[in-house]
C-alpha positions in Angstrom: -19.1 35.1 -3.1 -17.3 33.6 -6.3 -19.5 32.9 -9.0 -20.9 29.3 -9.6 -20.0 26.7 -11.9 -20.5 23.1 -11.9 -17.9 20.7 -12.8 -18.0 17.2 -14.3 -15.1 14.9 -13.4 -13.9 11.3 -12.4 -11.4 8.6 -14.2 -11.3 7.8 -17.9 -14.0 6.4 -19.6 -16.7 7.1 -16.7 -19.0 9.1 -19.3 -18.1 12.6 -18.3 -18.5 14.0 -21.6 -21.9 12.7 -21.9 -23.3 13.9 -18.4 -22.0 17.3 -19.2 -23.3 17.7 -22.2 -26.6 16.8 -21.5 -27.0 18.8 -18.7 -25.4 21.8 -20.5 -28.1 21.1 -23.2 -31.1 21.6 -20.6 -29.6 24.7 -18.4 -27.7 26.9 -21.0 -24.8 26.0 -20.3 -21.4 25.5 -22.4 -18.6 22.8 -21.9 -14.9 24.5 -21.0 -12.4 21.0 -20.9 -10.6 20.0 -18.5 -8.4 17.6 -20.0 -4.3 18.3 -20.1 -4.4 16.2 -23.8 -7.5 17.4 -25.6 -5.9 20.9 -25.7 -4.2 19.4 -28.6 -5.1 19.8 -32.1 -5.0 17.0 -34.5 -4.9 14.5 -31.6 -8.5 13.5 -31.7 -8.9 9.5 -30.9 -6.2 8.8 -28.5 -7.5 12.0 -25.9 -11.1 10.6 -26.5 -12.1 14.1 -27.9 -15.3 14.9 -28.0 -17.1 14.2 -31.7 -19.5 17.3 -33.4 -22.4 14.5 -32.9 -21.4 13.8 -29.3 -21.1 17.9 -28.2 -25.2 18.0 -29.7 -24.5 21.6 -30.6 -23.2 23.0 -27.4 -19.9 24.8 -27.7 -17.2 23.4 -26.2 -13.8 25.7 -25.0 -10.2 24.7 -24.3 -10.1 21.9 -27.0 -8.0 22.2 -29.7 -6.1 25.4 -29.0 -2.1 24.6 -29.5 0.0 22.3 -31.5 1.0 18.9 -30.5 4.7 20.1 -30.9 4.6 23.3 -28.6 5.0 23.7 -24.6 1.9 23.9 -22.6 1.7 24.1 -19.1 -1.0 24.4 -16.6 -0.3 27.9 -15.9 -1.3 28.5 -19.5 -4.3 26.1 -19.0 -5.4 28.5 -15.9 -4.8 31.3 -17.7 -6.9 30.7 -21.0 -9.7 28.5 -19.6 -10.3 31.6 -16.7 -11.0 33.6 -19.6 -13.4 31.1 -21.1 -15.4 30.8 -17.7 -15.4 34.7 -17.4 -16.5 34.6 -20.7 -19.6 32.5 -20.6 -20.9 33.6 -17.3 -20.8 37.3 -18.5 -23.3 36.1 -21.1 -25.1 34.3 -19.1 -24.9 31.0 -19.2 -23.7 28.3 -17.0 -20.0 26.9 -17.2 -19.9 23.4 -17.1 -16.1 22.0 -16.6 -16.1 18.7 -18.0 -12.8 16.5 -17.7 -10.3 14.4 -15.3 -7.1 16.4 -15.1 -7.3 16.9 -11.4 -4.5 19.3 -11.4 -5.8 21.4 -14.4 -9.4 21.7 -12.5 -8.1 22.6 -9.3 -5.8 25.5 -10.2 -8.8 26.5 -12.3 -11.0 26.9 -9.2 -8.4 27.8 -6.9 -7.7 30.8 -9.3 -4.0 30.0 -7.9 -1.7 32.5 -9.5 1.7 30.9 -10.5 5.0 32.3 -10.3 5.9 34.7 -13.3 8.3 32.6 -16.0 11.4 33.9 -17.2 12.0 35.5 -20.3 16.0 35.6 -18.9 17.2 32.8 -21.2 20.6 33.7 -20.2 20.0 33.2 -16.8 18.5 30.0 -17.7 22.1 29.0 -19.3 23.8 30.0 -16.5 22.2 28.1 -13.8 22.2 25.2 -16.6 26.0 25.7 -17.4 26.4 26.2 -13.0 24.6 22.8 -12.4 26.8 21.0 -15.1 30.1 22.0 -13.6 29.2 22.2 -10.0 26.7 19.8 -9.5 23.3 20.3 -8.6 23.4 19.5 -5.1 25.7 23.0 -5.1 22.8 25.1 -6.3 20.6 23.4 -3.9 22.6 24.7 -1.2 22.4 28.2 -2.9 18.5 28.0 -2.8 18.4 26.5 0.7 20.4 30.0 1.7 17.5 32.0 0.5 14.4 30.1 -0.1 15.2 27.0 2.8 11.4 26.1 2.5 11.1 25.6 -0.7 15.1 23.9 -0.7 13.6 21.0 1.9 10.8 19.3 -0.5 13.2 19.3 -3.1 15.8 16.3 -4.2 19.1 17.0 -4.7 18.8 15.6 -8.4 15.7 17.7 -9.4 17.8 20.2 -11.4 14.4 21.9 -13.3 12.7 22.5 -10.2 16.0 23.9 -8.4 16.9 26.3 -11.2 13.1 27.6 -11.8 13.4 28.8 -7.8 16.5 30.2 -8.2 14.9 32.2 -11.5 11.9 33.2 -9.2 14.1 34.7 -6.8 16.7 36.1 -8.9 14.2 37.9 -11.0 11.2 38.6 -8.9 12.8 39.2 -5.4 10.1 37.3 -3.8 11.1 33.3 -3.0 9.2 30.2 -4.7 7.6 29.4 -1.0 6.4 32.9 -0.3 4.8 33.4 -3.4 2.8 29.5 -2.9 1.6 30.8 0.3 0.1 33.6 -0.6 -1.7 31.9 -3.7 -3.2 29.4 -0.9 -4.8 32.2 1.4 -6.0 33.8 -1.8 -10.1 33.0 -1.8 -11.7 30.5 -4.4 -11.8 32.2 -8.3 -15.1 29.8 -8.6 -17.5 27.8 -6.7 -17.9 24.3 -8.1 -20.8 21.7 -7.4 -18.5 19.0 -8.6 -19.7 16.0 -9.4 -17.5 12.8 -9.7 -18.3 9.8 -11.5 -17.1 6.6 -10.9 -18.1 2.6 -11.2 -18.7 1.0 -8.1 -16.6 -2.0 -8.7 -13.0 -1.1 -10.1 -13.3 -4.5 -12.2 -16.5 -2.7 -14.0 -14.0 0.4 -14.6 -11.0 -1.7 -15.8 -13.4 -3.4 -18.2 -15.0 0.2 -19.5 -11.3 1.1 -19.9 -10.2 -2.0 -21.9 -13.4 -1.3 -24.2 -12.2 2.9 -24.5 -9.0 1.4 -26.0 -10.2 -1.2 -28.3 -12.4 1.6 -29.5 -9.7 3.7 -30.2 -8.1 1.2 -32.1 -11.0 0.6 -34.3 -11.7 4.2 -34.7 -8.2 4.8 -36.2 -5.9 5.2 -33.4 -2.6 4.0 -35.2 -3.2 5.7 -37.9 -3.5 9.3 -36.0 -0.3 8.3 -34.5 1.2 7.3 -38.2 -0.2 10.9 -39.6 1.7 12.9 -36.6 4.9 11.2 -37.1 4.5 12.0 -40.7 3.6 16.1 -40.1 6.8 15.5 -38.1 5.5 15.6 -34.4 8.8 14.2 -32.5 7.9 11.1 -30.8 9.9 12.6 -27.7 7.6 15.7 -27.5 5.3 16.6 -24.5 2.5 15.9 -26.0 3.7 12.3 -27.7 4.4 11.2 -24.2 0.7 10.7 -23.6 -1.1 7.3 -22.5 -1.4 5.4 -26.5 0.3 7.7 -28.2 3.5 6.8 -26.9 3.1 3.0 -27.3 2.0 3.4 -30.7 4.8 5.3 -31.4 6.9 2.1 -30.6 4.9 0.2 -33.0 5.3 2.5 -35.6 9.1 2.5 -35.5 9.0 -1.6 -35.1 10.2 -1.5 -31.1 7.0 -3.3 -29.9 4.0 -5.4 -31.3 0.3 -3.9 -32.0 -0.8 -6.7 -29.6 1.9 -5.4 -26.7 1.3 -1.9 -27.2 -2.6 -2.2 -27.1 -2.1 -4.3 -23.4 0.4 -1.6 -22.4 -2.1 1.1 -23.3 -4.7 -0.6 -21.2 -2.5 -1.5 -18.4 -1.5 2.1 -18.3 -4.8 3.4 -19.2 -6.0 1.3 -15.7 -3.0 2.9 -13.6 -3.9 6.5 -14.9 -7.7 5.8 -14.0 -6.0 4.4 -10.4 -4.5 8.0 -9.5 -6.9 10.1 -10.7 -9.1 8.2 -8.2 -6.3 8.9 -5.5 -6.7 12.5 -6.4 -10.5 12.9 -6.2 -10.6 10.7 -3.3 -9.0 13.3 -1.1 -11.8 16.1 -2.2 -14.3 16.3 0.6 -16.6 18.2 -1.3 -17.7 15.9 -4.0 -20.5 14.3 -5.0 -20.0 10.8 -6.1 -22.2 9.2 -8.7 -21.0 5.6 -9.1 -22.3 3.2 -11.7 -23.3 -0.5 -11.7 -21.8 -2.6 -14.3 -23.1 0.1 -17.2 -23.8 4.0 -16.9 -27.3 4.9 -16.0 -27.5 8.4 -17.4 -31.0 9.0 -17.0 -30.5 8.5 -13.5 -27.4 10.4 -13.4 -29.0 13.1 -14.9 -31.7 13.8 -12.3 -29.7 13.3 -9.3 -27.4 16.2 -10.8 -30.3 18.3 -11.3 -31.0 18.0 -7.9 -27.7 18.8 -6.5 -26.8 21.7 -8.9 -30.5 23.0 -7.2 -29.3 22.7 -3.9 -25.8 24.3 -4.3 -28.0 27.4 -6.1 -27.0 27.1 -10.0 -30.8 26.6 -10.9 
């Protein structure tokens, strides 16, 4: 059997951080995040990072560990926060996995191996250099010759994911599609008692949201997004891209209001809360906590008790 974890996770602004915190606090446990933005350091506010007050002591993994101007990728993710969780339950304690990056938390689970990148950057500029002067649609057909699986669920226009299968087979042999297969008859790394946390009405969650953002503001928002710019984070970097940092980004260079940018940020904010609720919704092994009109984390608390109980963690 894969060792046990329990996992904390929902839409933004549902209190996830709090849950798992408190119930790391009474069954020594520690936080690993699960959060695609809060592996960034010096981006604080915007990713709603926890605060020393708000982790209570308990030590908290995956935040912090790469600079807003390098790649990440959720291979890496895997990869480090594995390590973490291997980490913790060799001493111990309980992992709890706190955070809404569905993606991130299933391939951490899964234990899904991904295909080995290329060091080949002259490969790279070949199949760059070959899409440019022949088209992409040409090294579709090249891929569809060897790897036709993996050439149907691509577009004809998707020139990244087109080259990066050609570079899997080209260096490894093995096609893109052979290698996902395996990784899905591969068994769990972990088994999760995941717990999902939600408001019953989405007007109570849009509201939440709206009061995350205005929060941020107040907290200093524009100004963390004034300070990157200045360390001289590019605006059109990875990590830049994210919901509020991007729109403040346009406020700082004078494209947009504060007013327009703070309604984008929470119109966006609301969409991003939308498909991460898409995402979860097709889990059937959840269990959904759903809030009134405010968080009820006394409640909360003892209801988790009782299902990490029954799925064996205590």
């Amino acid at each position: 059997m894969p060792p046990k974890v329990l996992a904390i996770t929902g839409p933004t602004a549902t209190g996830k951080t709090r849950l798992g915190v408190a119930l790391a606090k009474a069954y020594n446990g520690e936080v690993v995040s699960v959060d695609s933005m809060q592996v960034y350091r010096q981006m604080d506010i915007g990713t709603a990072k926890p605060t020393p007050s708000e982790m209570q002591g308990i030590p908290h993994h995956m935040i912090d560990v790469v600079d807003p101007w390098e790649g990440y990728s959720v291979a890496l993710y895997a990869e480090q926060a594995s390590a973490c969780v291997d980490d913790i339950l060799a001493r111990g304690k309980l992992p709890v996995l706190v955070g809404g990056t569905g993606l991130y938390l299933d391939s951490l689970l899964s234990g899904r191996q991904f295909a080995p990148r290329t060091e080949d950057a002259s490969l790279r500029a070949q199949l760059e250099q070959r899409a440019a002067a022949e088209g992409t649609p040409v090294l579709l057909e090249e891929l569809a010759r060897v790897d036709p699986e993996t050439a149907n669920r691509l577009h004809p226009n998707d020139q990244k994911r087109i080259i990066r299968a050609l570079e899997v087979f080209s260096l490894t042999g093995t096609t893109l599609s052979s290698h996902n297969e395996k990784t899905r008859q591969a068994p769990p790394r972990y088994a999760a008692c995941t717990i999902a946390l939600s408001f019953s009405d989405r007007a109570d969650l849009r509201a939440r949201i709206d009061e995350r953002v205005d929060e941020m503001v107040s907290l200093g928002l524009v100004e963390e997004v004034s300070r990157l710019l200045l360390m001289g984070v590019s605006p059109h970097c990875t990590a830049m891209q994210a919901i509020g940092y991007k729109e403040f980004c346009s406020v700082q260079t004078g494209v947009q209001s504060l007013e327009d940018a703070i309604s984008q940020v929470k119109l966006r904010s609301g969409q991003y809360a939308k498909r991460q609720l898409t995402w979860l919704r097709r889990k059937a092994d959840l269990h959904w906590i759903l809030w009134g009109s405010r968080p009820d984390f006394e409640k909360a608390f003892h209801v988790s008790t009782q299902l990490m109980k029954e799925f064996g963690l205590l």
